[in-house]
C-alpha positions as CSV (number, residue, x, y, z in Angstrom):
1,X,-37.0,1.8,16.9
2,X,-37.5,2.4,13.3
3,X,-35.0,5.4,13.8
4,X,-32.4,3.0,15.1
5,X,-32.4,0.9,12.0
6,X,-32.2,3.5,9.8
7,X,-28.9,4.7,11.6
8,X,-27.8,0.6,12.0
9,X,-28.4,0.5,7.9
10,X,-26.5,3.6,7.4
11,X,-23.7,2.5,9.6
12,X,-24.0,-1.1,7.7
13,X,-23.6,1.5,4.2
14,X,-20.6,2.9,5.7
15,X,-18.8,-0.4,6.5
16,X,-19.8,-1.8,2.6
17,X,-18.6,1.5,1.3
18,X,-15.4,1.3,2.7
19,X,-14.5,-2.1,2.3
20,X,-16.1,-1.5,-1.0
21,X,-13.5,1.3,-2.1
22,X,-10.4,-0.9,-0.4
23,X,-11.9,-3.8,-2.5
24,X,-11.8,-2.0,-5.6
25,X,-8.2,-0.2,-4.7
26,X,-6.9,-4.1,-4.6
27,X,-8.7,-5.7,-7.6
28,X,-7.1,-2.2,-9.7
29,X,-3.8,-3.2,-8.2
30,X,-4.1,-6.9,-9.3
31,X,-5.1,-5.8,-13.0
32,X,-2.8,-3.3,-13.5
33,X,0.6,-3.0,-11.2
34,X,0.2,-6.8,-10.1
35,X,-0.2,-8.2,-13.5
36,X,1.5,-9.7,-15.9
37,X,-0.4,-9.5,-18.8
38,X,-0.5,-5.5,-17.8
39,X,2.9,-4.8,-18.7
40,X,2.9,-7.0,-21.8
41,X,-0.1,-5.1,-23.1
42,X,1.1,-1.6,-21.9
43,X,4.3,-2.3,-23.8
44,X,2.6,-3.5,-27.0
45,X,0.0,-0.1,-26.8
46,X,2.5,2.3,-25.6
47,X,5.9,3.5,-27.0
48,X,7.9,2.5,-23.6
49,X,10.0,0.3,-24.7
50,X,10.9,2.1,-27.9
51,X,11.5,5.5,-25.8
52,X,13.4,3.8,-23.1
53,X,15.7,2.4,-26.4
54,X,16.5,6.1,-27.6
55,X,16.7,7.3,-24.0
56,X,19.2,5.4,-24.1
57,X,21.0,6.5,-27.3
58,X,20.8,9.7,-26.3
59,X,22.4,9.4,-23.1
60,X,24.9,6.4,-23.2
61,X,27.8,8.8,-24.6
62,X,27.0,11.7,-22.5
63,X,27.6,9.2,-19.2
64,X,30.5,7.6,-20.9
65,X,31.7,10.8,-21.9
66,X,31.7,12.2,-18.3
67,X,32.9,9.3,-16.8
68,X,36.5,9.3,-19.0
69,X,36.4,13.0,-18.3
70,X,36.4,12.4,-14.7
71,X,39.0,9.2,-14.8
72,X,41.2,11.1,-16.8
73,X,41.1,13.7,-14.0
74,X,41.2,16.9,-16.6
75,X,39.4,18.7,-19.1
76,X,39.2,17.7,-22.4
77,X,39.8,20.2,-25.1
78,X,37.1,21.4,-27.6
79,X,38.8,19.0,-30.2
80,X,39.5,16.3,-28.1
81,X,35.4,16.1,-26.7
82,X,34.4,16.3,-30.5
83,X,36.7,13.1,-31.1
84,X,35.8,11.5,-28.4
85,X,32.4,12.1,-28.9
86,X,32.3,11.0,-32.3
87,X,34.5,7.9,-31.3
88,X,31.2,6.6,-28.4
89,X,28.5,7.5,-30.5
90,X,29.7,4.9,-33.1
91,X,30.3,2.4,-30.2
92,X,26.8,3.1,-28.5
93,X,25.1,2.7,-31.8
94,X,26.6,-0.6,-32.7
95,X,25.8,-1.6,-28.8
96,X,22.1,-0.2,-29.9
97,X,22.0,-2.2,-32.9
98,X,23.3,-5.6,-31.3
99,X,20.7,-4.8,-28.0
100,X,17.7,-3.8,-29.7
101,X,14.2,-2.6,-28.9
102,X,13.1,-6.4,-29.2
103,X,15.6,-7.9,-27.1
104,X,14.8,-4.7,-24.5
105,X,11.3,-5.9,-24.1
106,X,12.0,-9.5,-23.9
107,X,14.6,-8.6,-20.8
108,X,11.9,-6.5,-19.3
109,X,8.8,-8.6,-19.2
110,X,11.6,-11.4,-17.7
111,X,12.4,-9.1,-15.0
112,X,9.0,-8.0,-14.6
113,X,7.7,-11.5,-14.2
114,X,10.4,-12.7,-11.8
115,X,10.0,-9.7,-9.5
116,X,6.2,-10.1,-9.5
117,X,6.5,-13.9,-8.8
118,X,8.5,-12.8,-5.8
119,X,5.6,-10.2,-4.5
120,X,3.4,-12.4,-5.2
121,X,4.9,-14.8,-2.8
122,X,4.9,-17.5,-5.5
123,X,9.1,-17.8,-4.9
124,X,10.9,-16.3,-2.3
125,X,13.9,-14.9,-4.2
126,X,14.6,-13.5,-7.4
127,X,15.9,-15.9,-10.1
128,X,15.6,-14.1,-13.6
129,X,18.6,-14.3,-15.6
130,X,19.5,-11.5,-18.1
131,X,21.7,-12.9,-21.3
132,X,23.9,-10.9,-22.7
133,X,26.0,-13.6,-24.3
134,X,24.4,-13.8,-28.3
135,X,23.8,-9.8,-28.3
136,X,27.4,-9.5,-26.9
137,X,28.6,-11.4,-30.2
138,X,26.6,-9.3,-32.3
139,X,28.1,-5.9,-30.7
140,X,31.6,-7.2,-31.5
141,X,30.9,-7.9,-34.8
142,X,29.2,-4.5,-35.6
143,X,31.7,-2.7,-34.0
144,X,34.3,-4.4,-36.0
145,X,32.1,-3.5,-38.9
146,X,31.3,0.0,-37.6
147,X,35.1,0.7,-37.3
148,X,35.9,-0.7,-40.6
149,X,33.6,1.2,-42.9
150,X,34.6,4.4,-41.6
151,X,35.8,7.1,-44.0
152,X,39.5,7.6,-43.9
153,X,39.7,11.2,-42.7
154,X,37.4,9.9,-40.0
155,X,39.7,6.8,-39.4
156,X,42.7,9.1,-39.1
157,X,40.3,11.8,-36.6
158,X,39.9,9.7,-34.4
159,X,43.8,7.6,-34.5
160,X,42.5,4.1,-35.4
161,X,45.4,2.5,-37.0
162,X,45.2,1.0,-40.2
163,X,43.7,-2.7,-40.6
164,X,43.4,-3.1,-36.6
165,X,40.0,-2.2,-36.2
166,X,39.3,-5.9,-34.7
167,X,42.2,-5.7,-32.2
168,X,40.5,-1.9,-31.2
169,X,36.8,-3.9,-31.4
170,X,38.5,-6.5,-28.5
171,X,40.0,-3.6,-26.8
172,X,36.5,-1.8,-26.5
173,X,35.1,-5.0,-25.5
174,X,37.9,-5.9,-22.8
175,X,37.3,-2.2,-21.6
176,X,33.2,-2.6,-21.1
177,X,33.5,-6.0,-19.2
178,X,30.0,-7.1,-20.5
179,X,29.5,-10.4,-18.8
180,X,27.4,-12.8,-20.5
181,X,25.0,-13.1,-17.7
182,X,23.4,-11.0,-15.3
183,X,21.5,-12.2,-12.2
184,X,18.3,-10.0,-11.0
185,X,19.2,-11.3,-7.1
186,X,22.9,-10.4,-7.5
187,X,21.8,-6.8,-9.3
188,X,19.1,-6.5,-6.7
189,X,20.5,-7.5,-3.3
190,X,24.4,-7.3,-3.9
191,X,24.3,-11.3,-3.6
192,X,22.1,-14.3,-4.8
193,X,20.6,-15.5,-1.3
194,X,19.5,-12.1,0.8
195,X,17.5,-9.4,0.1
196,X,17.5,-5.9,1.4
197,X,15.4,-5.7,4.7
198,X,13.9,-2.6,3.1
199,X,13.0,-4.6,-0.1
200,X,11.8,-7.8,2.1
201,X,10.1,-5.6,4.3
202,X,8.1,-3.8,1.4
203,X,7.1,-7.4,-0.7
204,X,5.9,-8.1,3.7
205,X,3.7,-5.4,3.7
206,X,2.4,-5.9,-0.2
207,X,1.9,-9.8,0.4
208,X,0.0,-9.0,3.5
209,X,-2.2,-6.0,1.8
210,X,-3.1,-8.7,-1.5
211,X,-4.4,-11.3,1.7
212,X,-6.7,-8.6,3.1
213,X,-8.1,-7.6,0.0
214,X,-8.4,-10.7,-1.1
215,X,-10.7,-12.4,1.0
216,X,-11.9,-9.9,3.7
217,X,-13.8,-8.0,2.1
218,X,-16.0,-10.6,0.8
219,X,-16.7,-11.6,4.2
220,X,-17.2,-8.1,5.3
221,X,-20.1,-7.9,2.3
222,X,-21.4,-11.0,3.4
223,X,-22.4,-10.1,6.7
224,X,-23.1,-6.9,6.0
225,X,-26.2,-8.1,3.9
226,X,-27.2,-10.5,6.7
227,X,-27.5,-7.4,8.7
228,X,-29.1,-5.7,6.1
229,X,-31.7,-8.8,6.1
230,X,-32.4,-8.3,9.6
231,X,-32.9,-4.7,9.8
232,X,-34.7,-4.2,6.8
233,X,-36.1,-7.2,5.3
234,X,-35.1,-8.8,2.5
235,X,-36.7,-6.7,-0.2
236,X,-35.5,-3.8,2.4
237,X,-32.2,-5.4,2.8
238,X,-31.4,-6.0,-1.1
239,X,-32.2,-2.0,-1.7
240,X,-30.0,-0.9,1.0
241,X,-27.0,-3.0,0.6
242,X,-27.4,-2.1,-3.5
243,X,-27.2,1.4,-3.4
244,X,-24.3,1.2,-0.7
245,X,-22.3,-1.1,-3.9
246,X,-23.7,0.9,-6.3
247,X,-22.4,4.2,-4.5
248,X,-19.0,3.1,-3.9
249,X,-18.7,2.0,-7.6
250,X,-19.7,5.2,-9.1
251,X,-17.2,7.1,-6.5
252,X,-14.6,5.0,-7.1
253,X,-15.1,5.4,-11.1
254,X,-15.3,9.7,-10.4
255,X,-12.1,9.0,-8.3
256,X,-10.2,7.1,-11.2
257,X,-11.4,9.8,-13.7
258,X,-10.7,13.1,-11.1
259,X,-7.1,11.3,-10.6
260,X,-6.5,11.0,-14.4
261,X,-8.0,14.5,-15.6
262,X,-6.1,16.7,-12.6
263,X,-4.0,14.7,-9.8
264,X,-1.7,13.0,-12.6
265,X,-1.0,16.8,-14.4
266,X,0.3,17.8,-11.1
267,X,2.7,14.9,-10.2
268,X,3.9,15.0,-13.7
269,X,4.9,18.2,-13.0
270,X,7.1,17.1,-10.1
271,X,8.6,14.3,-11.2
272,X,9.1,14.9,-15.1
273,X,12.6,16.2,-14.6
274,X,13.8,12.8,-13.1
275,X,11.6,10.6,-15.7
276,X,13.2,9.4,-19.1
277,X,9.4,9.9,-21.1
278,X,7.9,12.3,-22.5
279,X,4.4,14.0,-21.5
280,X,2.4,12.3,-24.2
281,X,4.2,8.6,-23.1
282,X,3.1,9.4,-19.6
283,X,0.0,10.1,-20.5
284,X,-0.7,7.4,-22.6
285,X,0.3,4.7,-19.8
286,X,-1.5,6.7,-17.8
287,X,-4.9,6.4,-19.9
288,X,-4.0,2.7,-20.8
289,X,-4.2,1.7,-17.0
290,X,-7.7,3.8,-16.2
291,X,-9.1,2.4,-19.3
292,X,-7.8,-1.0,-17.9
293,X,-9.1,-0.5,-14.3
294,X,-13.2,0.4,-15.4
295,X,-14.4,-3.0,-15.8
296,X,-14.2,-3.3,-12.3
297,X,-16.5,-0.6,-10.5
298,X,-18.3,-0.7,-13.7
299,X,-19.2,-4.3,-12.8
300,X,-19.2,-4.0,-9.5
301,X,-22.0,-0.9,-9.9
302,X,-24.1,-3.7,-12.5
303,X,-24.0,-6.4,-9.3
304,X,-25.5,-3.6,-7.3
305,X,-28.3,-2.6,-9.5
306,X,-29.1,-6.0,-9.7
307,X,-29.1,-6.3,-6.0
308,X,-31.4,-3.4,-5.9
309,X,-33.7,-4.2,-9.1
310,X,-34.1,-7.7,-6.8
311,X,-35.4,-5.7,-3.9
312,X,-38.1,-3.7,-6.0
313,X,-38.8,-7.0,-7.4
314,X,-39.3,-8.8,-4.0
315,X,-40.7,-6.0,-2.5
316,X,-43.7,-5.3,-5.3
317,X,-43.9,-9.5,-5.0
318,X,-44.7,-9.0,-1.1
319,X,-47.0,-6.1,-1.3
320,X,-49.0,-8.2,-4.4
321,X,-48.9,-11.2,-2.1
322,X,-49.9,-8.9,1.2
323,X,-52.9,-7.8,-0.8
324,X,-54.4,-11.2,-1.8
């Protein structure tokens, strides 16, 4: 008999371990990748937004570059590339200028709220709103500004005629087609009332995963310790069911630190070519959200201590009590 509770506790272990480690997957996912606040402070600790910015300078004329190259239908000459060159770096930094770092972060945490409130089931389709209209000013008018303070053999490089930089400024301008508004569910689903079945599908299955989590596993611990009551005792009970939190706290906490220290080298390695950060900014987010996810086993492995310390206690209480 005493053999079958041992195996009926370790079984009981198993089941807390497991729902412990799914617990503790979810509660990382709602402080990190499901929050808010997460991207706000991993913005604010981390040089994304700033690296995404000169990503961005650095690339915009090599895409725009390519894409006249390939409307044109023929190869530029050595000249002609240096011109042109010239000619959309000047337009991509007074784009830069006008859409700054601050204004990149503001749009991001606006998307990033909107498409959480939409996994989150808290509204069922994307309504964010990206404005362009203000920063679109501003771009005219450096451009205009840009064009006119270049140096005359610059001027005459690149064929700008004398005093018609602001026609060439509206030209440019005509040319981008920067609307003043850009809607997430339009950008997102190709039209503002469906989304991709791929996309619904996915926010489905996430929606469904945060219920479980959620809630389940709270009745899983719950009964679990009733078990533990009846097998064991309560003093008995306490101990068991403690070490069982306690062990799925510290191997979750290993797990964070074995994914951090030699998973995450390894699928840098694959996916660096097709990332716009460096190793140190991938790094550094990576760090931010582990240091961002401890609390949580850490506390979790504190409740089970006390759950065990309270079985030591009751125990040494009954044996004192037994003895009188």
């Amino acid at each position: 008999m005493r053999r079958l509770k041992i195996f009926l506790l370790i079984l009981i272990s198993i089941f807390v371990v497991l729902s412990g480690w799914f617990y503790l997957a979810g509660m990382s996912a709602e402080r990190t990748v499901l929050s808010n606040s997460y991207y706000q402070d991993l913005t604010a600790e981390t040089d994304l937004v700033s690296t995404l910015h000169q990503e961005l300078r650095d690339s915009l004329p090599q895409m725009a570059l390519q894409d006249i190259t390939k409307e044109l239908e023929a190869d530029l000459t050595e000249q002609e590339k240096i011109f042109m060159e010239i000619g959309l770096q000047i337009i991509t930094d007074a784009f830069l200028q006008s859409f700054d770092e601050a204004w990149l972060e503001d749009q991001l945490l606006v998307v990033t709220d909107d498409v959480l409130a939409v996994i989150k089931g808290e509204q069922q389709t994307f309504t964010a709103v990206i404005n362009l209209r203000e920063n679109k000013e501003q771009f005219r008018e450096k451009l205009i500004n840009s064009l006119e303070t270049l140096p005359a053999e610059l001027t005459e490089m690149l064929d700008i005629p004398t005093a018609q930089t602001e026609q060439m400024a509206e030209q440019i301008l005509a040319e981008m087609d920067l609307p003043d508004q850009i809607y997430l569910a339009d950008l997102i689903a190709g039209n503002g009332d469906k989304m991709p079945r791929d996309l619904k599908n996915a926010v489905s299955a996430v929606q469904t995963t945060r219920g479980t989590y959620q809630y389940l596993p709270y009745f899983i611990f719950v009964l679990m310790l009733l078990l533990s009551f009846l097998l064991a005792g309560y003093a008995g009970g306490l101990k068991w069911f403690g070490g069982a939190v306690v062990f799925f706290s510290i191997t979750f906490l290993v797990g964070i630190q074995f994914s951090n220290t030699l998973i995450l080298p390894v699928v840098f390695s694959e996916i660096k070519n097709e990332l716009p950060f460096s190793p140190q900014l991938f790094y550094s987010a990576a760090d931010y959200t582990v240091s961002s996810v401890l609390i949580i086993p850490l506390f979790t492995a504190a409740v089970g201590l006390i759950f065990i310390f309270s079985g030591i206690i009751l125990g040494r209480a009954n044996q004192k009590a037994q003895a009188e």
